[in-house]
C-alpha positions in Angstrom: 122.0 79.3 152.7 123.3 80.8 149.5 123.1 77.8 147.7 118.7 77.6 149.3 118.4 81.3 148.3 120.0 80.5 144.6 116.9 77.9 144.4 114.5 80.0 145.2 115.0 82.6 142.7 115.9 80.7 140.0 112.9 78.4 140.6 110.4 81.5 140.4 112.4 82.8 137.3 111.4 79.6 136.1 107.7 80.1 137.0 107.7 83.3 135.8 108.8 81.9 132.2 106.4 79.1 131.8 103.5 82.2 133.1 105.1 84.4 130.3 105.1 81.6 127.4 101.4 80.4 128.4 100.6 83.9 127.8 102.2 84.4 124.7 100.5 80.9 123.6 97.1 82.8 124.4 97.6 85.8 121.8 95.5 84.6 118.8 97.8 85.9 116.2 100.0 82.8 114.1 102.5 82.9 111.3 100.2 80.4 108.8 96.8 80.8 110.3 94.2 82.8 111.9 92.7 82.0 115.2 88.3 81.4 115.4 88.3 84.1 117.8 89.6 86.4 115.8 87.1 85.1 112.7 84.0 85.2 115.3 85.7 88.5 116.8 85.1 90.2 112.7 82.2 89.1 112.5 80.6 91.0 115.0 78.1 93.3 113.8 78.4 92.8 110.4 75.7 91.1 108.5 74.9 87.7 108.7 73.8 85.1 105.9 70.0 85.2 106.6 70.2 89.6 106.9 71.6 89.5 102.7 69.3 86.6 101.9 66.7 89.2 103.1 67.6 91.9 100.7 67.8 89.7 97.3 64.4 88.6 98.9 63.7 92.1 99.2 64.6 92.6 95.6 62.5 90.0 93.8 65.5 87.5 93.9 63.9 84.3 95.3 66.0 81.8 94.1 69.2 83.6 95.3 67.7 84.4 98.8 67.2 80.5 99.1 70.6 79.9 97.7 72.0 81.7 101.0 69.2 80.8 103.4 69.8 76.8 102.3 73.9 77.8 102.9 73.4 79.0 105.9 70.8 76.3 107.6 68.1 79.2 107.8 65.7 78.4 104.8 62.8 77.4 106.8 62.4 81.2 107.8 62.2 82.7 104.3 61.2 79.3 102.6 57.0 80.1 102.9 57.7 83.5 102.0 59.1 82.4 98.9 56.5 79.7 98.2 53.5 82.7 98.9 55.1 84.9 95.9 55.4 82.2 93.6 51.6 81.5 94.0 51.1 84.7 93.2 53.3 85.1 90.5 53.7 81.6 88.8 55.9 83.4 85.8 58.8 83.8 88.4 59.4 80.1 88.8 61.2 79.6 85.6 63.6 82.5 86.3 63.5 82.3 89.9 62.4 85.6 90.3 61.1 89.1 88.9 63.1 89.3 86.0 61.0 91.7 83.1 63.6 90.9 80.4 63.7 87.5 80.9 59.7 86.9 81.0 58.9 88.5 77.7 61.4 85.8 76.4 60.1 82.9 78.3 56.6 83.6 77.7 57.1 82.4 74.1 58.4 79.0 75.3 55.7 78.1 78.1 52.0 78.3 78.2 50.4 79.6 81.1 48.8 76.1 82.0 52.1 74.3 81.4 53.3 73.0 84.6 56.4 75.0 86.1 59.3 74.5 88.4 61.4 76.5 90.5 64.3 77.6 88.6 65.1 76.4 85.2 68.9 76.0 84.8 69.7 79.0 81.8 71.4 76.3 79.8 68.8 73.7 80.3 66.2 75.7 78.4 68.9 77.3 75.7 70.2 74.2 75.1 67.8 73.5 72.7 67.6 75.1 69.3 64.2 75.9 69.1 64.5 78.3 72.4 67.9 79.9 71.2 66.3 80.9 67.8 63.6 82.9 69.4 65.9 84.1 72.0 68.3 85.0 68.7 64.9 87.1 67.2 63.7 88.7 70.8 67.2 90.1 71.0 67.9 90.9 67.5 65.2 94.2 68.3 67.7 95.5 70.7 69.2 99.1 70.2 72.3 98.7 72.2 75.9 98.2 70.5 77.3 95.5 73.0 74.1 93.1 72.5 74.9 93.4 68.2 78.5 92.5 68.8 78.0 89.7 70.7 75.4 88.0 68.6 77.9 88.9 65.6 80.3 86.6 67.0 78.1 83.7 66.1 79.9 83.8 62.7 83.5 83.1 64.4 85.9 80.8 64.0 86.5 79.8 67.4 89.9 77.7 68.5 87.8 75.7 71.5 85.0 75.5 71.2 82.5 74.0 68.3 81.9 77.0 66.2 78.0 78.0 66.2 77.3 76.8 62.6 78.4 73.2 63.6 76.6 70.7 65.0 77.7 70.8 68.0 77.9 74.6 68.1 75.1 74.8 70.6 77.3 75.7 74.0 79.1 78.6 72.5 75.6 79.9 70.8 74.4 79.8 74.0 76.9 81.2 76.6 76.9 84.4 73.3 72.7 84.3 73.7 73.6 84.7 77.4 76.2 87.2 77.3 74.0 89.5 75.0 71.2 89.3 77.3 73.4 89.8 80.5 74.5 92.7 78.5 71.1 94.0 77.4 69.7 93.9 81.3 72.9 96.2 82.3 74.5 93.4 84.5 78.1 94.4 83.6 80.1 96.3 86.3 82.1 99.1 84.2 85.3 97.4 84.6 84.1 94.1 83.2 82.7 96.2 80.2 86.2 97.7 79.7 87.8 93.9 79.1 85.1 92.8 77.2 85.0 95.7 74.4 89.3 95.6 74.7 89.0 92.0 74.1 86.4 92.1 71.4 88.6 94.7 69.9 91.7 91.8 69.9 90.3 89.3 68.7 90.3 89.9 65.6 94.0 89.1 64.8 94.9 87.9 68.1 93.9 84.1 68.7 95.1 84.5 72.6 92.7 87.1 72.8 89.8 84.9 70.9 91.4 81.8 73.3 90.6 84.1 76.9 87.4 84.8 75.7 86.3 81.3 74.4 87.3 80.4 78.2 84.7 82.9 79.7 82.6 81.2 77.8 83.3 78.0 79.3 83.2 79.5 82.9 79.6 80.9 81.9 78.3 77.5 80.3 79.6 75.7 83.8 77.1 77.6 85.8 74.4 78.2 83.1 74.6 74.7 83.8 73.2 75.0 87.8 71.8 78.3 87.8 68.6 79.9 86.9 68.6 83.5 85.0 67.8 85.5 88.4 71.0 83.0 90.0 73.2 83.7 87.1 72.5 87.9 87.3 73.0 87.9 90.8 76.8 87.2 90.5 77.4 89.0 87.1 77.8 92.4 89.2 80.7 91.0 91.5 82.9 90.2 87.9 85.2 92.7 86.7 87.2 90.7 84.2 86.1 87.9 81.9 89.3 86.0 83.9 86.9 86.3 86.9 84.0 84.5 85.2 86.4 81.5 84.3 88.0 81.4 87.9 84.8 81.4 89.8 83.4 78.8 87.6 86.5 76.9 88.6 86.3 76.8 92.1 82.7 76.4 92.0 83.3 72.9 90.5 86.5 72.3 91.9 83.8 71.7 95.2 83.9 67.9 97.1 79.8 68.6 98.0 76.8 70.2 96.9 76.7 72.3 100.3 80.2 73.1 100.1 79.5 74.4 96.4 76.2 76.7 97.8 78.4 78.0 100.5 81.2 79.3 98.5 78.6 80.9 95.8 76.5 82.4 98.8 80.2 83.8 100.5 81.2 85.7 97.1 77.1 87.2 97.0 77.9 88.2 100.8 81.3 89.7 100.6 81.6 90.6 97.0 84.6 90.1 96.3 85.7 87.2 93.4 89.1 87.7 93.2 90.0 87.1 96.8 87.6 84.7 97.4 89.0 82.2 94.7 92.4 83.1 95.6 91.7 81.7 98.9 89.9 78.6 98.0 91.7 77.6 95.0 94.1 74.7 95.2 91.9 74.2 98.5 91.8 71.1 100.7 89.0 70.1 102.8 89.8 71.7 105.7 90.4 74.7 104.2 86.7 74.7 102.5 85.4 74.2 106.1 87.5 77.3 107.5 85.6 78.9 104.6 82.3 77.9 106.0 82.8 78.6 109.3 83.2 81.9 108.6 80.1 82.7 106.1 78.2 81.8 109.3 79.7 83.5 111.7 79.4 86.9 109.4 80.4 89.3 106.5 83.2 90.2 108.6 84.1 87.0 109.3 84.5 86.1 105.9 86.3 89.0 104.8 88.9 88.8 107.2 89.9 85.5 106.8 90.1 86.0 102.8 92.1 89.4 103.2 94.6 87.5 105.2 94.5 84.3 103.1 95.3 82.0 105.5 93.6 79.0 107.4 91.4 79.0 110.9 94.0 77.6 113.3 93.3 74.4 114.9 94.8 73.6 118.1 98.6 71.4 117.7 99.5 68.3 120.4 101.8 70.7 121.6 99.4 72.8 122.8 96.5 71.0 123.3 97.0 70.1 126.9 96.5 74.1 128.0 93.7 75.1 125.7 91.2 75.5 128.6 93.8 78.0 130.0 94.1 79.8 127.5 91.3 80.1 125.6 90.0 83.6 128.3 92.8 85.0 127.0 92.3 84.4 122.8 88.7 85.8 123.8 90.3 88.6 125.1 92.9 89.6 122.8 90.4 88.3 119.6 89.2 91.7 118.5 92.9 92.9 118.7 93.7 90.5 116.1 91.4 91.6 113.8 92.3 95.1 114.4 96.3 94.7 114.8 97.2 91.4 113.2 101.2 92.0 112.9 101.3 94.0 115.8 99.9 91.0 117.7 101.8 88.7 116.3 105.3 90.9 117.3 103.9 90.8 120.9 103.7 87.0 121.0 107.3 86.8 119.7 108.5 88.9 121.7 106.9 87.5 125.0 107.7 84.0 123.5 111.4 85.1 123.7 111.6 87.0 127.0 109.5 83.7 128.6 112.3 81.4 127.0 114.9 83.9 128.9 113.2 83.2 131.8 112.7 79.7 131.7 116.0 78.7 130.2 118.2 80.9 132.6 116.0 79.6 135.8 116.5 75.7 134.5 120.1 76.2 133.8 121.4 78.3 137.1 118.3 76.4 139.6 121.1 73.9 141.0 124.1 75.8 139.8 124.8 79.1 142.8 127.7 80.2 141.4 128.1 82.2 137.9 130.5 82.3 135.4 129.9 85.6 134.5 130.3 88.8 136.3 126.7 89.2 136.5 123.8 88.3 135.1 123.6 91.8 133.5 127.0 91.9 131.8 126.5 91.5 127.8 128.0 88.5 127.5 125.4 87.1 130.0 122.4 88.8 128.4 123.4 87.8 124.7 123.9 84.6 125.9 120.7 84.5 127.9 118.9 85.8 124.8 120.4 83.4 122.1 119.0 80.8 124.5 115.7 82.4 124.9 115.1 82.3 121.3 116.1 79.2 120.7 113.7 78.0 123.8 110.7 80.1 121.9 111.7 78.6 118.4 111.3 75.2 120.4 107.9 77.2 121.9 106.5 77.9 118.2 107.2 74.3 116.9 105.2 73.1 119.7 102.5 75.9 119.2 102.2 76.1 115.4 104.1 73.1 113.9 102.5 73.7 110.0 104.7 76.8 110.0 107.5 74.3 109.8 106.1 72.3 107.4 107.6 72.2 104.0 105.0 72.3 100.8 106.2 72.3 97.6 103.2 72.9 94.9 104.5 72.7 91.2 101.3 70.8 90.3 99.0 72.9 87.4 95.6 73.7 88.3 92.6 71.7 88.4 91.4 71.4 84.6 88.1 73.1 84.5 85.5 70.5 82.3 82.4 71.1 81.2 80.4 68.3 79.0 78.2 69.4 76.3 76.0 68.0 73.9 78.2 65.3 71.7 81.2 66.7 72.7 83.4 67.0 75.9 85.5 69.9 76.5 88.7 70.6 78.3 90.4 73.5 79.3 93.9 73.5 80.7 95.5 76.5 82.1 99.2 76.8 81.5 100.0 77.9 84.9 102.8 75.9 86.5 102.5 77.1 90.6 105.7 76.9 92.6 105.3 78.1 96.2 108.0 80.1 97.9 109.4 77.3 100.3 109.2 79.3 103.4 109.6 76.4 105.6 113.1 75.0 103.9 114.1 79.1 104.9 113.0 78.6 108.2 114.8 75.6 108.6 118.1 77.0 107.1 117.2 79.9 109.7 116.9 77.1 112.5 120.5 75.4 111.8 121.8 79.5 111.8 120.7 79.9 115.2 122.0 76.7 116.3 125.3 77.4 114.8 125.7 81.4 116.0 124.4 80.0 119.6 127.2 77.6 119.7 129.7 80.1 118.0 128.5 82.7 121.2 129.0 79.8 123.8 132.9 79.4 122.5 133.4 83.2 122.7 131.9 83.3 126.0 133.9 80.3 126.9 137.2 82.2 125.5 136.6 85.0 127.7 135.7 82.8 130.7 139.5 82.0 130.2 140.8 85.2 129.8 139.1 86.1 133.1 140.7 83.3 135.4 143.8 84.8 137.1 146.1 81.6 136.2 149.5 81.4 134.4 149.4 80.9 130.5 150.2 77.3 130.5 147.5 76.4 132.6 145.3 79.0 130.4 146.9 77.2 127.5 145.7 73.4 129.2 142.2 74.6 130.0 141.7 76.2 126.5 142.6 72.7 124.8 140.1 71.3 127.3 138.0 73.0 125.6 138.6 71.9 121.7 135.8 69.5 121.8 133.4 72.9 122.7 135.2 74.8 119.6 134.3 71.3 117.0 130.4 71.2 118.9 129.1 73.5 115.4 130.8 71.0 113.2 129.6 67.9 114.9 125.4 69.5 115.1 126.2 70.4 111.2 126.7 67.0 110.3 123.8 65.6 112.6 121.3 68.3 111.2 122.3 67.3 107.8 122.2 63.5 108.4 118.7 63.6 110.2 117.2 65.9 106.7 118.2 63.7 104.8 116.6 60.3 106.7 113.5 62.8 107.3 113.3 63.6 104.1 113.7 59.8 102.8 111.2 58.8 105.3 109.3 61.4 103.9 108.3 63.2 106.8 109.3 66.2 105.5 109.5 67.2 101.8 112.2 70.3 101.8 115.1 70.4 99.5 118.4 69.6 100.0 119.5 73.1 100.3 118.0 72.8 103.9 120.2 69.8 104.5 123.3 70.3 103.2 123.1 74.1 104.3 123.2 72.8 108.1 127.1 71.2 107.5 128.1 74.3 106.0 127.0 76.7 108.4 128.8 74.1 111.1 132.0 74.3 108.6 132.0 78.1 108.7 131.3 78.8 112.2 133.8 76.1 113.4 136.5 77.5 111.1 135.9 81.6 112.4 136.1 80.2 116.4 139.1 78.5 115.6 140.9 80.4 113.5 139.5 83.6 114.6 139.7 83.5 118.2 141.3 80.3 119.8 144.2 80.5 117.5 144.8 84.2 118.2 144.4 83.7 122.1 146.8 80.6 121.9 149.1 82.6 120.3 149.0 85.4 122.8 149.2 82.8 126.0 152.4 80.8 124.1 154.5 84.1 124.3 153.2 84.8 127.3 154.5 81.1 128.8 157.9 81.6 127.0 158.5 84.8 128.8 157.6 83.7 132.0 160.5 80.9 131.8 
């Protein structure tokens, strides 16, 4: 009966765990990643693509307005809008839009009657040196300061680029023609207009200085390159730095597709903010640039959250893929929680995780065992040991749930090179950044092999005590304990076996982690070895021999 009764409660303990840790698997909040609920769940009631292609079409900006509408699948909706305001303004094709400044400058290089396309890349009409002399004269009648110093820099010497009286000085002539104007229609945010007057002021004697600037010139060519004029003002108010210029122009190229490259420029229009959003996608594989897109559709919300936590859309492991249809009611649930309470969610699910593995691990281990070897199951020695094996059980449960937390990624790789080709020359520009990545995942696994170890070292103590409890003489104390020395070596024996399975993982290269991880496994098995044996079993062994000498 006892033994019936044993099985029954142990058995829904178990249950009761593998409830808890389906639950916990549910919560869409992970250590490397962010779940599509949560994405969709921000998104909510913010605007969508089509709403801020709307208000540049609102504003004039045609060719911007299509840029999202195409991104976002919707262009048939604003595309005969578009086409109805070019017929009746035929002068905003060439700049994409109503753009004053711009018009009195391009009606000296086309006739009315010349035929006219929508959207004349900036650098495909400066590029030739006809149109940057009379863009040089329509801007030399300009009153404001900025505008003069920028067309006095055609005199430079510059240390990358062709200076403007060469030959090949047409690409930095025109990215200066471009700034001035940019500068002349009031485009600059305040902040960018700080670090370009502080840099103007360096250059002078400072060839970094000169070197950063000659490298916002580059990131300006590479999209004067693709954009028209209304294009290339809509994203001048979302700089702040001439380092922004350069970095968007990066990951704009750094793009595999076309679509890919329209979706991250519409995503910066939509959320506005450069810095995070090349922070996110820089370095960026291809799934990564699809976690992007997925969530520019699904909102400005969307977007923003994902950015602000700089992480990727989770996509469902092996591990977990059997029990997706269970739990997906409760990710929809919890989703606007984890936009709201990201850590806080993610404490819950470790702390469920671990309670579930207590459950599950003490129902498994006691379901054909009826008697205890403690005094009960809430003594402390039962609880830490019930606890140690729970998390060990939910370390097991987050492998299985999120296995790229694990995974080791070692980036010392530079940055892509940004390259733009010009007339007769080719220019490259190489950021001396060398990026190492904290290796988070060779501290987890050093973290895994110290829970393994202190688990083990917990199981000896409790063994020790188990011992100490039995009403026996010493010597048969002292027999049972050196039963037992093959318990007190088990940390030195899973040392060596963590550190010989690195090391073929790593040769197999399954892993990439240092050998820190590896070796660090036979050490911690050395040290917690040496304080159970030393420590305690010598001490108690000790304490029984004088006790067995006194009872002869």
């Amino acid at each position: 009966m006892q033994f019936f009764v044993n099985f029954v409660i142990s058995f829904l303990r178990l249950v009761a765990g593998v409830f808890v840790l389906i639950l916990a698997s549910g919560i869409p909040a992970y250590f490397v990643a962010v779940d599509k609920e949560a994405v969709v769940s921000a998104g909510k009631k913010t605007s969508m693509p089509i709403d801020v292609a709307r208000i540049y079409f609102d504003g004039a900006k045609l060719s911007t307005a299509m840029l999202i509408a195409n991104a976002s699948a919707e262009s048939d909706e604003l595309k005969s809008a578009v086409d109805s305001l070019y017929k009746l303004h035929p002068n905003w094709k060439i700049a994409g839009g109503d753009e004053p400044f711009f018009d009195a400058f391009q009606s000296s290089l086309f006739s009315k009657d010349s035929p006219q396309q929508n959207g004349y890349s900036v650098y495909s009409i400066l590029s030739l040196g006809e149109n940057r002399k009379k863009m040089l004269d329509f801007l030399s009648q300009s009153q404001t300061g900025l505008v003069a110093k920028f067309l006095a820099l055609r005199k430079m010497t510059s240390v990358i680029l062709p200076p403007v009286y060469t030959s090949a000085g047409a690409p930095l002539e025109s990215a200066l023609l471009t700034s001035a104007l940019l500068a002349q229609t009031g485009d600059f945010t305040p902040a960018f207009l700080k670090d370009v007057s502080y840099t103007l002021n360096l250059m002078k004697g400072d060839s970094a200085s000169k070197e950063r600037f000659e490298k916002y010139c580059v990131g300006l060519l590479t999209l004067m390159r693709d954009m028209d004029w209304t294009l290339l003002r809509s994203f001048f108010p979302h700089f702040n730095s001439l380092d922004d210029v350069y970095d968007f122009a990066r990951v704009y190229k750094s793009a595999k597709t076309e679509s890919l490259r329209n979706v991250f420029a519409s995503g910066v229009l939509m959320c506005g903010d450069v810095r995070l959003t090349c922070d996110y996608l820089r370095s960026a594989d291809e799934e990564k640039w699809r976690d992007f897109a997925f969530a520019f559709l699904n909102g400005e919300g969307g977007l923003k959250f994902l950015i602000e936590q700089n992480k990727p859309i989770y996509r469902t492991s092996w591990g977990t893929s059997c029990i997706e249809p269970i739990v997906e009611p409760i990710k929809e649930y919890f989703g606007a929680l984890a936009v709201e309470y990201p850590h806080g969610l993610l404490t819950l699910k470790v702390i469920l995780s671990i309670f579930g593995g207590y459950l599950f691990i003490r129902g498994l281990l006691r379901l054909f065992v009826p008697n205890r070897d403690t005094p009960s199951w809430a003594s402390p020695l039962a609880l830490a040991r019930g606890f140690f094996q729970g998390a060990i059980v939910s370390l097991v449960f987050f492998i299985l749930v999120e296995p790229n937390a694990f995974k080791i990624k070692v980036d010392d790789n530079p940055q892509p090179e940004l390259k733009f080709s010009f007339e007769k020359i080719a220019n490259t520009i190489q950021e001396e950044t060398m990026k190492f990545e904290t290796d988070t995942a060779t501290l987890s696994a050093i973290g895994l092999f110290f829970v393994l170890q202190l688990t083990v070292y917990i199981l000896g103590v409790i063994r020790i005590w188990s011992i100490r409890r039995i009403n026996a003489p010493a010597k048969l104390k002292l027999k049972l304990l050196e039963n037992e020395d093959n318990l007190f070596d088990l940390g030195l024996y899973i040392g060596l076996a963590g550190t010989v399975v690195s090391l073929i993982l790593l040769s197999i290269g399954i892993v990439t982690a240092s050998l820190m991880a590896a070796y660090a496994s036979t050490l911690f098995g050395i040290l917690f070895t040496s304080m159970i044996k030393i420590i305690h079993v010598r001490k108690y062994k000790r304490q029984l021999i004088i006790e067995a000498e006194k009872d002869n």
